[in-house]
N, C-alpha and C positions, 0 to 999 in steps of 0.2 A: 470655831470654839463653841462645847456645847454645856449641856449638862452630862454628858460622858466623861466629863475633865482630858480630851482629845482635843488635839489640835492637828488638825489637815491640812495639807499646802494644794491647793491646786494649779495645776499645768492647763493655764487659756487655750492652749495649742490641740489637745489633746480630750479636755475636759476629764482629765483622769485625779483623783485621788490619792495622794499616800500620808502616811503620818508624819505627823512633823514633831509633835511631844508629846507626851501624856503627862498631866499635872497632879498633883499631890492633893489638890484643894479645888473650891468651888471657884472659876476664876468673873470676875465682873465686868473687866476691861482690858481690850487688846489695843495697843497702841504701835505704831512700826515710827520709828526715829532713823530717816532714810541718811545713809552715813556718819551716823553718831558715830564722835570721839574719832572723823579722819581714814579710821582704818577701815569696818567692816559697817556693816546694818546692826542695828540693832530694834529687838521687839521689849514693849513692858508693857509687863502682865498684870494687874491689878485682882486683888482678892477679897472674897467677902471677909476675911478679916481685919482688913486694912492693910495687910504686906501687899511689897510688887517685888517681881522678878525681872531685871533684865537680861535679856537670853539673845545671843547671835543668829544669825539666819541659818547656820548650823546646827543648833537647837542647842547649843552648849549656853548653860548657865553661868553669867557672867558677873551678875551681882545679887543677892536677894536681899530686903531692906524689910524685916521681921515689923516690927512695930513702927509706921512710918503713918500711920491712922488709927482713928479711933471710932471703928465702921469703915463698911464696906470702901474699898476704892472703886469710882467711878467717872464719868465725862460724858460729857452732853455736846 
């Protein structure tokens, strides 16, 4: 995740590259919630304007939470 608003997966195996999503906005913070909700993985994506996104390891957009802060989303 850059300032491109590109998100890459990389392959350890191979050390290759491909896209994973492209976002809409400037993102802050990536977070991976390893079998959220049971079924699949899930990633949340925090943004500088306080929304997050959570999206499956398929890149499918699964929730977005519009005004969920007041500033950026971030973690330490």
């Amino acid at each position: 995740m850059s300032d491109d608003n590109i998100i890459y997966k990389w392959d350890s195996n191979s050390t290759t590259a491909t896209k994973f999503l492209e976002l809409d906005k400037f993102a802050t913070d990536l977070d991976w919630l390893h079998m959220a909700k049971g079924i699949y993985d899930l990633f949340a994506i925090g943004f500088v304007d306080g929304s997050f996104k959570l999206i499956t390891k398929l890149s499918k957009i699964d929730k977005v939470v519009s005004e969920a802060h007041q500033g950026a989303v971030s973690s330490s």
